[in-house]
C-alpha positions in Angstrom: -13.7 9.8 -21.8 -10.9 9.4 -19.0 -7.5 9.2 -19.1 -5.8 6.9 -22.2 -2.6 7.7 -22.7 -0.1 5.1 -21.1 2.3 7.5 -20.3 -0.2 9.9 -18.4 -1.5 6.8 -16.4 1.9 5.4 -15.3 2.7 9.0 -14.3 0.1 9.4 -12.1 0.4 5.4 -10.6 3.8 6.4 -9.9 2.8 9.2 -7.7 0.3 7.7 -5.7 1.9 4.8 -5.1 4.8 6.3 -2.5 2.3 8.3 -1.2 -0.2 5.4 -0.8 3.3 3.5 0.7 3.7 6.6 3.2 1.0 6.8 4.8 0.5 3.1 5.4 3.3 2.9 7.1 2.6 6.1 8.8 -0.3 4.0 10.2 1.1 0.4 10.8 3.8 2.5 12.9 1.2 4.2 14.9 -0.8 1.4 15.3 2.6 -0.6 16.5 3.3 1.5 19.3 -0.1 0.5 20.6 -0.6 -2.7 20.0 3.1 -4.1 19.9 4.2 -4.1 24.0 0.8 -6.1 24.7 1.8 -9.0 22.0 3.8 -11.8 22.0 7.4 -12.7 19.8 4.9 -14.9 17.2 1.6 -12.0 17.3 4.4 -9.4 16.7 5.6 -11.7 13.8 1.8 -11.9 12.6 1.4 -8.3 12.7 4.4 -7.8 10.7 3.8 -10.1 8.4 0.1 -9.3 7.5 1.0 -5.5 7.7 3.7 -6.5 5.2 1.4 -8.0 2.7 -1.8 -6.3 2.9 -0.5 -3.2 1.8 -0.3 -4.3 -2.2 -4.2 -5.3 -1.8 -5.4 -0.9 -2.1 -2.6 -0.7 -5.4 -4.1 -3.8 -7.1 -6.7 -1.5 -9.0 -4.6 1.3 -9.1 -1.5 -0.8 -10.9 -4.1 -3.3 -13.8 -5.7 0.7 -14.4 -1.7 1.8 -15.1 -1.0 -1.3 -17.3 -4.6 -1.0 -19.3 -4.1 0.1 -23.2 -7.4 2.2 -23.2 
């Protein structure tokens, strides 16, 4: 059966996704403050900028199921 009502999804979506958004950076701040002094000016730029884009990649199914009619 699941869950069908639009409303109910994008209720729920909108709850884990700050949570989801917390604890990655939770975890891209902890993993920083190891990896970070070893690196570079351009490696701390690559960190960054992966860490900035990779977090989407987790929501993807989580935001097509909020926008799904049934």
């Amino acid at each position: 059966m699941g869950i069908n009502n639009i409303r109910i999804k994008k209720l729920i979506g909108t709850i884990i996704i700050p949570v989801w958004l917390i604890i990655f950076m939770a975890l891209i701040s902890f993993l920083a403050e190891l990896i970070i002094p070893d690196l570079n000016g351009f490696m701390i730029f690559l960190f960054y900028l992966i860490s900035g884009v990779i977090w989407i990649v987790p929501l993807l199914p989580v935001i097509t199921w909020m926008q799904k009619e049934n």
